[in-house]
C-alpha positions in Angstrom: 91.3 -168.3 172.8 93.7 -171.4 172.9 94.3 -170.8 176.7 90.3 -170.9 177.4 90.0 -174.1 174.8 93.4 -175.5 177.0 91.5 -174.9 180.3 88.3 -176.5 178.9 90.2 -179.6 178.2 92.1 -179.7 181.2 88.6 -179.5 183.3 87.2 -182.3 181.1 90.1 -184.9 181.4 90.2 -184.0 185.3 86.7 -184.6 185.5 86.4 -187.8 183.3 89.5 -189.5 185.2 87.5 -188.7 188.4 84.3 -190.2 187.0 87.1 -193.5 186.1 87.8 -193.3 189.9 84.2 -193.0 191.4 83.3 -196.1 188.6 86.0 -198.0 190.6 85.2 -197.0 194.1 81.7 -198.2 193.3 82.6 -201.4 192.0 85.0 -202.1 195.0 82.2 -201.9 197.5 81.1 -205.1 199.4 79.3 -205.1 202.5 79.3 -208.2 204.9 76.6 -208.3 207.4 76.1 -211.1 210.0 72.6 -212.1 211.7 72.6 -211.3 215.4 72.5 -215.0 216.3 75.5 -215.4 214.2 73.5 -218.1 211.9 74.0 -216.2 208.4 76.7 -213.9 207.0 75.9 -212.4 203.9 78.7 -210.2 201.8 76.8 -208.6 198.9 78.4 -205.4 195.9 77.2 -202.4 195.5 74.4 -203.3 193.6 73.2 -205.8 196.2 73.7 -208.6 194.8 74.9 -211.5 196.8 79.0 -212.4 196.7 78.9 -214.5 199.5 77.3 -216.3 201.6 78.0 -218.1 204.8 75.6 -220.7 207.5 76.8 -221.7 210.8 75.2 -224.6 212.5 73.3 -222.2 214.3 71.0 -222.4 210.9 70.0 -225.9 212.3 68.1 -224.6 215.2 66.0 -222.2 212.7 62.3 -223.7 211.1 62.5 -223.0 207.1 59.9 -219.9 207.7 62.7 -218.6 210.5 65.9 -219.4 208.1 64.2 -217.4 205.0 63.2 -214.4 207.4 66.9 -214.6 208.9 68.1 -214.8 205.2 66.4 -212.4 203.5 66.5 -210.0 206.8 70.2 -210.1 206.7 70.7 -209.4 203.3 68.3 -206.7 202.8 70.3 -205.1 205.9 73.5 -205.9 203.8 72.1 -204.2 200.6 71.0 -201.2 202.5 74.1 -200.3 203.8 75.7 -201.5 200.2 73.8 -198.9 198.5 74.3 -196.2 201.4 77.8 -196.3 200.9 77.4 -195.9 196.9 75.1 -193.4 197.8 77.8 -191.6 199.9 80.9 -191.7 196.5 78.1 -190.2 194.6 77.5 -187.4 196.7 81.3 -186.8 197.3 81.8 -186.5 193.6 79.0 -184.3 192.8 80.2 -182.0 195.6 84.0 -182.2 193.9 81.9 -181.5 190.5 80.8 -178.3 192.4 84.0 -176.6 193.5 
């Protein structure tokens, strides 16, 4: 009985430190993604949300409706791949979760 309840434990403290890891994997992930006329680099977290943000002079060619549409186009593209890659520690833990 103590060996089962010993094994329990030593399953639940593996699986909790892994759980610290994947929490600090997904906290760690930032995504830069340029425009492809090099006007707007955007570095955003893994929830999205914007961390940086950076406007050649190329922005000065741009109208205002061209420079939101590059903005917004940029960092969507940023935030997609943002929450792919969260997406992707996820599903590597819940495989490890599996074995």
């Amino acid at each position: 009985m103590n060996q089962a309840m010993d094994e329990l434990e030593a399953r639940a403290n593996r699986t909790l430190n892994r759980l610290r890891d994947l929490a600090d994997q997904m906290a760690e992930v930032r995504v830069r993604e340029t425009s492809s006329d090099g006007a707007i680099t955007v570095v955003v977290d893994g929830n999205g949300t914007l961390q940086d943000l950076t406007l050649s002079t190329a922005i000065a060619k741009l109208t205002p409706a061209e420079f939101e549409r590059v903005l917004v186009g940029t960092a969507g593209r940023a935030a997609q791949r943002a929450f792919a890659e969260r997406g992707d520690l996820v599903n590597a833990f819940n495989e490890e979760l599996r074995e």
